[in-house]
N, C-alpha and C positions, 0 to 999 in steps of 0.2 A: 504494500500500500504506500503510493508515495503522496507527502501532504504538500501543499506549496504556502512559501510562509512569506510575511509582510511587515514590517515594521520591524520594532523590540523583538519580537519572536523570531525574526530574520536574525535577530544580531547578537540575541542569548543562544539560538543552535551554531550557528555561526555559518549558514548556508541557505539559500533560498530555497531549495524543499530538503525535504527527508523521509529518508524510507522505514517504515514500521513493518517489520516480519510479519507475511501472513498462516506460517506455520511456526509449530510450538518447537521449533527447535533451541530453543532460550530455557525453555522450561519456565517459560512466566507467562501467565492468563494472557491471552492477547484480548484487544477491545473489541468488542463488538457493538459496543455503542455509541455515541459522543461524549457520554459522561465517563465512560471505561477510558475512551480514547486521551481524557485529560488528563486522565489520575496517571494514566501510563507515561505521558508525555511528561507531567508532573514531576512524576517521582527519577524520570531519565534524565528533565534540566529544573532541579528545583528553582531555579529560577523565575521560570514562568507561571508556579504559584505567586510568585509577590506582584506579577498584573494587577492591577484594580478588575480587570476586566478581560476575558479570553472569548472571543465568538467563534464559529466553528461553520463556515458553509460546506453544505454535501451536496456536490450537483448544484453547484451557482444558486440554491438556499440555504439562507441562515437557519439553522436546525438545532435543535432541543437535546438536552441532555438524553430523555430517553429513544432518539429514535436510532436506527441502528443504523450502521456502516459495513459495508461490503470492500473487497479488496479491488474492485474495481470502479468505486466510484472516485471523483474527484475531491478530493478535501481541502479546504484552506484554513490556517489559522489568523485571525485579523486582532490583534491586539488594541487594545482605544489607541485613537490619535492622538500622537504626541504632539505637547505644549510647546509653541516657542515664545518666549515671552521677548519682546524689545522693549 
């Protein structure tokens, strides 16, 4: 499954997408859901726990914690827009 990322999230993985295993060869629950798929990303750059804010489109919609993800759809992570103050 590969995700494409944006912002903060582009610059805490340190690469414009990335690829999540769609087999268990890790030996660790793989996501099946949007909400699975944070904790996983989560726990892999705790970082992007400290966002205010993680949004998650599946197939170009914004999508809900519980609905599910497939290894062939599209997934983006969009982190809130960042502040520039002058």
């Amino acid at each position: 499954m590969t995700i494409l990322l944006y912002g903060t999230a582009k610059e805490i993985v340190g690469s414009p997408t990335l690829s999540v295993p769609t087999s268990n060869i890790t030996g660790k629950p793989l996501p099946k859901t949007v909400g699975e798929l944070k904790i996983f990303l989560g726990n892999t750059y705790p970082a992007l726990k400290k966002l205010t804010s993680l949004a998650v489109a599946v197939n170009h919609n914004y999508a809900k914690d519980h609905e599910f993800i497939n290894s062939y759809d599209e997934i983006a992570l969009i982190p809130p827009p960042e502040m520039v103050w002058k």
